[in-house]
N, C-alpha and C positions, 0 to 999 in steps of 0.2 A: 486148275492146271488145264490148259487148250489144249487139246490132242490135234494131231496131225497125220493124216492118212497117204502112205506114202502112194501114189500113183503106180500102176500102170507101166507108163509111158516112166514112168523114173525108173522101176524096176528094169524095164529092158533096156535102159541108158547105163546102169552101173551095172550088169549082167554082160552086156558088150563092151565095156570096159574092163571086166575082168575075163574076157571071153569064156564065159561061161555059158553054156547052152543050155538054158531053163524052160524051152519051148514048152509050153503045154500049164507052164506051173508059177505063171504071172501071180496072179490073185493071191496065190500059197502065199509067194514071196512077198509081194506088198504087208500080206498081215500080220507076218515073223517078222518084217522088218518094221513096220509102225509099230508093233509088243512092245519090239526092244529098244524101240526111240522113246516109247512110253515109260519102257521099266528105268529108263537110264536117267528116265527125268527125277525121278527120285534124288539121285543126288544133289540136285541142286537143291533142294528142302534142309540139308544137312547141315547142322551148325558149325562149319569149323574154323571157327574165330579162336578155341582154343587150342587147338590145334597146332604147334609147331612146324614150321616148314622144312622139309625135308627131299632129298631128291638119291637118296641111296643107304635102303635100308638093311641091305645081306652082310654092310661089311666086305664085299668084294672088291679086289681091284680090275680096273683092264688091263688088258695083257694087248699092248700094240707090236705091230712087228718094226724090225728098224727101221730107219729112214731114208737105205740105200734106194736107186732107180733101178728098174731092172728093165732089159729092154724086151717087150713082149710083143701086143701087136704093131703094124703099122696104122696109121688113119686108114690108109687107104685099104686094108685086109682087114681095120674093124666096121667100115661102114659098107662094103662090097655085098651083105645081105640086108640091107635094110629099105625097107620102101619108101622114104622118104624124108630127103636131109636136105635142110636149108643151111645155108651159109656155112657148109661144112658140121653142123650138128644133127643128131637123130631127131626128126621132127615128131610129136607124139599129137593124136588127138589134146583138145585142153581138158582138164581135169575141174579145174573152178571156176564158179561161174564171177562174173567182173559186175558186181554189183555193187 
């Protein structure tokens, strides 16, 4: 199993995307997060070829609301705080990388 040591420079890329302010506590974070990239690896070792496929286990339903429109904001009063909107949508830094 390769391990992989998450950076640095990763740590303060997904810390400023969840704007979280970790200043001081890079390193911390890099080794909590490569742990747990490590410990997660674990499951991919796991047999589950017998295993039944399943996608809802509680037995619960969802509960949607109806299907009526209701009129709430306009475009122009949902986007009047946002820093930055292309072609009429909220622009967000990218998230994945286009590899």
């Amino acid at each position: 199993m390769d391990s992989r040591k998450i950076t640095i420079e990763e740590v303060k890329k997904i810390a400023q995307m969840s704007k979280l302010n970790i200043e001081g506590d890079e390193e911390k974070f890099s080794q909590l997060l490569s742990q747990t990239l490590e410990y997660i690896k674990i499951l991919d070792e796991l047999d589950t070829s017998k295993v039944s496929e399943t996608f809802q286990v509680t037995g619960l339903t969802n509960v949607y609301q109806d299907g009526s429109q209701k009129v709430t904001l306009s475009r122009e009063d949902a986007l009047k705080n946002v820093k930055e909107i292309i072609r009429n949508l909220v622009a967000t830094k990218g998230v994945f990388d286009r590899e």
